[in-house]
C-alpha positions as CSV (number, residue, x, y, z in Angstrom):
1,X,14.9,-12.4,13.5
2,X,11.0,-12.9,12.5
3,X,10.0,-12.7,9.3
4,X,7.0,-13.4,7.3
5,X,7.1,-14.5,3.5
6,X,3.7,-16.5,3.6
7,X,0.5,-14.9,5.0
8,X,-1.8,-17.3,4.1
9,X,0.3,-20.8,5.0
10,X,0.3,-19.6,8.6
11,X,-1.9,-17.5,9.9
12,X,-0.7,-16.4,13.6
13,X,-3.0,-14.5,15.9
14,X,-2.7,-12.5,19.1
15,X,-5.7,-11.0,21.0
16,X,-5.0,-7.5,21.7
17,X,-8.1,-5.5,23.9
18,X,-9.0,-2.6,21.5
19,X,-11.7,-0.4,23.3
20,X,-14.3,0.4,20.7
21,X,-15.6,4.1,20.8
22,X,-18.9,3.5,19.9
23,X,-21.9,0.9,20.2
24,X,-22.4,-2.3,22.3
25,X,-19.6,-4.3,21.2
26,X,-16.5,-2.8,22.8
27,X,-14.4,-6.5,23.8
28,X,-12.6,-7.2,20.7
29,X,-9.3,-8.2,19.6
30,X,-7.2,-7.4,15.9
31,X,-5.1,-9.8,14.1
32,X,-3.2,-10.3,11.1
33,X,-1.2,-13.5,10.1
34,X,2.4,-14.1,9.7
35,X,4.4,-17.0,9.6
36,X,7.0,-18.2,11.8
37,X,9.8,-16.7,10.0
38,X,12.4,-18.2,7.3
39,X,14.6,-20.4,9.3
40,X,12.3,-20.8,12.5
41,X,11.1,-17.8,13.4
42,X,8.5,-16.9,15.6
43,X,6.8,-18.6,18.6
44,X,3.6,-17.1,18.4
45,X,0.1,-19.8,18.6
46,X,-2.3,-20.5,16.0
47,X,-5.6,-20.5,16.2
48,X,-7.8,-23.0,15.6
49,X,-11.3,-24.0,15.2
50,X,-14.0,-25.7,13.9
51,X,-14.8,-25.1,10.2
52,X,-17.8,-24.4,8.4
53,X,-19.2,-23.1,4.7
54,X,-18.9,-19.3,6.0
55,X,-22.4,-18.4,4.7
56,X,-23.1,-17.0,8.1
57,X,-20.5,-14.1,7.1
58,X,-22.3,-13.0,3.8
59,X,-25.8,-13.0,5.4
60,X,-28.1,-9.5,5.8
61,X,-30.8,-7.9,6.2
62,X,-31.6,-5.4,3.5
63,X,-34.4,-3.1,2.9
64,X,-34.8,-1.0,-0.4
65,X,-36.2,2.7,-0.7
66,X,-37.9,3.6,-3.7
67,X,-36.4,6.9,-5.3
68,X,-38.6,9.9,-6.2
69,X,-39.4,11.3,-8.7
70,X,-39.4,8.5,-11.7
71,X,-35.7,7.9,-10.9
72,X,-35.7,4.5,-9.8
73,X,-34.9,2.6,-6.6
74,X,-32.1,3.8,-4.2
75,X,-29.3,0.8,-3.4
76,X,-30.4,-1.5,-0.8
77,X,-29.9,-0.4,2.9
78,X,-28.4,-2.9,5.3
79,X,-29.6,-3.1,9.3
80,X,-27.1,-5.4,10.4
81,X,-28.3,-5.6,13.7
82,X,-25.2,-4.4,15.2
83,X,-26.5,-1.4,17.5
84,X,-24.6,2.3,18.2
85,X,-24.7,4.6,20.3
86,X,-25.7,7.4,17.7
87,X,-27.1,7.3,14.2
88,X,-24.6,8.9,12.2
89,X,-22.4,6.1,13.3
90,X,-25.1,3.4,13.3
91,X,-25.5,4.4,9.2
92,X,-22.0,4.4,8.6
93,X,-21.7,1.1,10.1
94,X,-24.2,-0.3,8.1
95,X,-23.6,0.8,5.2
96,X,-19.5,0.4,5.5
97,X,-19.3,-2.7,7.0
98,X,-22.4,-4.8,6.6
99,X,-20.9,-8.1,6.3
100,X,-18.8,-8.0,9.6
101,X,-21.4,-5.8,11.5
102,X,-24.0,-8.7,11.2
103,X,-21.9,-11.8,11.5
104,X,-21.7,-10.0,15.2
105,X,-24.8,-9.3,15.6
106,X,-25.9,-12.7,15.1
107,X,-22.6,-14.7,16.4
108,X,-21.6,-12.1,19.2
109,X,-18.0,-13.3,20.0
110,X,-14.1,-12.3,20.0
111,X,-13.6,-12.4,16.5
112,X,-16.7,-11.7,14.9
113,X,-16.6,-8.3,17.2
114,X,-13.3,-8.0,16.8
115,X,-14.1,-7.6,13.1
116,X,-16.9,-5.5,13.6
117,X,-15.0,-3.1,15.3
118,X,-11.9,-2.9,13.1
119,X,-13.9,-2.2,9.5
120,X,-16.7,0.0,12.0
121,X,-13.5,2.2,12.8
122,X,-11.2,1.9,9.9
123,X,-14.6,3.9,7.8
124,X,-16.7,5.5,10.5
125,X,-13.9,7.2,13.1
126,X,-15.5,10.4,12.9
127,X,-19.3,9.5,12.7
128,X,-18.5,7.3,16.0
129,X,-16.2,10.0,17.9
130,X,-12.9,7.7,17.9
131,X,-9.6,8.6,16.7
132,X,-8.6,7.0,13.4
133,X,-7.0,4.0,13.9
134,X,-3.0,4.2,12.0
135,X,-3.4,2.0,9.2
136,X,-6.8,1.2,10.0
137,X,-6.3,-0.6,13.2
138,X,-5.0,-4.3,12.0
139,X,-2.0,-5.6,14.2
140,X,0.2,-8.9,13.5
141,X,1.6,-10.8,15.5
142,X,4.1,-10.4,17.5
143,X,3.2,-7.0,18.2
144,X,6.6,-6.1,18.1
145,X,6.3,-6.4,13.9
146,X,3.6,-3.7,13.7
147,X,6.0,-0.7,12.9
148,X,8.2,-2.4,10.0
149,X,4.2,-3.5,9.1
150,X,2.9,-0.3,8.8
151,X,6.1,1.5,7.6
152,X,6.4,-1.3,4.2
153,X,2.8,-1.8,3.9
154,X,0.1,0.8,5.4
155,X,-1.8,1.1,2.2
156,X,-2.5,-2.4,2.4
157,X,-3.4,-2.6,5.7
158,X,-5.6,0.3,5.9
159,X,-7.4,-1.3,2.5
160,X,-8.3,-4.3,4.3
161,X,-9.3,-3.0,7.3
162,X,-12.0,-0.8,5.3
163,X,-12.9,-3.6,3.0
164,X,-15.7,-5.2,4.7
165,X,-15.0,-8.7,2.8
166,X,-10.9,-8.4,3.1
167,X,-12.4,-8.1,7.1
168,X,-14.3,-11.1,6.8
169,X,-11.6,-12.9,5.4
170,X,-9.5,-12.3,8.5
171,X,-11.6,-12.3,11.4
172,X,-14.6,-14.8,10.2
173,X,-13.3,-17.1,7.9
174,X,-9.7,-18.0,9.2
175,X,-10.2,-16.4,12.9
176,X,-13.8,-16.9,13.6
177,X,-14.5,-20.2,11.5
178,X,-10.8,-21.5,11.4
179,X,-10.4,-22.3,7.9
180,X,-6.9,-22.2,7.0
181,X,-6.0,-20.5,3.6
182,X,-6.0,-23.3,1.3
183,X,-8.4,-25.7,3.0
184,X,-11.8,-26.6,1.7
185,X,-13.0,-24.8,4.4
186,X,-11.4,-21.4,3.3
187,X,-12.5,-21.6,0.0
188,X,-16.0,-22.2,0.4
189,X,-16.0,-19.2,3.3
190,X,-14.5,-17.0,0.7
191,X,-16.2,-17.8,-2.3
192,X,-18.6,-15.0,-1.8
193,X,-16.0,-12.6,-0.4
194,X,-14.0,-12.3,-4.1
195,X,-13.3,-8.8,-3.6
196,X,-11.7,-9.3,0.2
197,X,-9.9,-11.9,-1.1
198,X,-8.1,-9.9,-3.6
199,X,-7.1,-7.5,-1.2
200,X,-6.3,-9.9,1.2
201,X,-3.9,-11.3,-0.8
202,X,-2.3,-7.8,-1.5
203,X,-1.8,-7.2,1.9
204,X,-0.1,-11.0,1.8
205,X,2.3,-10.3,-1.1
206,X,3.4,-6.9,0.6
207,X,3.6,-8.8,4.0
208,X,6.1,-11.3,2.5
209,X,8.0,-8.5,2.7
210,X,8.6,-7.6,6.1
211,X,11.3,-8.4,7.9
212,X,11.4,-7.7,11.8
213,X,12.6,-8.6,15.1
């Protein structure tokens, strides 16, 4: 019997190949933590890493447009960098998932792709031709925990996994960076992520939840 009443004490990842239906960044892998159960549960790794400050997750490139008409300036556009195939799904990348879309651009690797792809497809299914991902895509570990998952908590899953920030939280702070939650490392990576964090932590308290086998 696994369960997993602590999201952010232990964090346990597994790689799973997700084929991504649009762009240049098709190897990736999603992840969401669990513990190791109440009373020794499960035998899945942790990941580990170096850690770092997590600036490199928050930085952009913007450009403004200047409204007509007397009306102002229009909200900053991001080009993450990040290229698709088309440009309805380029646009909806960018402007869905700008956080995650440049961290890999800039840092091309499992994670950071990993959570390029997951937000890219949790908002933009249609504009990039993929089917929509149940519960927006994010998978624990062990696998075998992703139906009790997604039956107790699917609304939080699917928030996360369309929160750019909640994203970053995952797949570039802890996975990428390998902060732990709690470490200094974590909460400097997530200070300017206060929204993902909050949803983050939604998807932890529902998560506690879940018990599965």
């Amino acid at each position: 019997m696994i369960s997993a009443p602590d999201l952010r004490l232990a964090l346990v990842m597994t790689i799973l190949a997700l084929t991504a239906g649009c762009g240049h960044d098709a190897g990736s892998a999603s992840s969401a933590g669990g513990s190791g159960g109440q009373g020794g549960g499960g035998g899945a790794t942790t990941t580990t890493g170096a850690g770092g400050s997590g600036t490199s997750a928050t930085t952009s490139t913007t450009t403004s447009a200047t409204g007509s008409g007397g009306m102002g300036g229009a909200a900053p556009t991001c080009d993450s960098g990040l290229t698709q195939d088309t440009a309805e799904c380029q646009i909806c990348q960018d402007a869905s998932c700008c956080i995650t879309a440049t961290a890999a651009a800039e840092n091309p690797g499992t994670w950071t792709t990993s959570g390029a792809t997951i937000c890219r497809e949790a908002n933009c299914f249609a504009e990039c031709g993929v089917a929509q991902p149940e519960c927006g895509g994010i998978q624990p570990s062990p696998a075998s925990c992703t139906e009790a998952l997604y039956a107790a908590c699917c609304a939080e899953v699917e928030a996360c996994a369309k929160s750019d920030e909640c994203t970053a939280v995952i797949y570039l702070c802890i996975d990428d960076q390998g902060c732990a939650p709690g470490s200094a490392c974590f909460d400097a990576c997530v200070a300017d992520l206060p929204g993902g964090l909050a949803v983050f932590e939604a998807l932890d308290v529902c998560f506690s939840t879940v018990t599965c086998t």
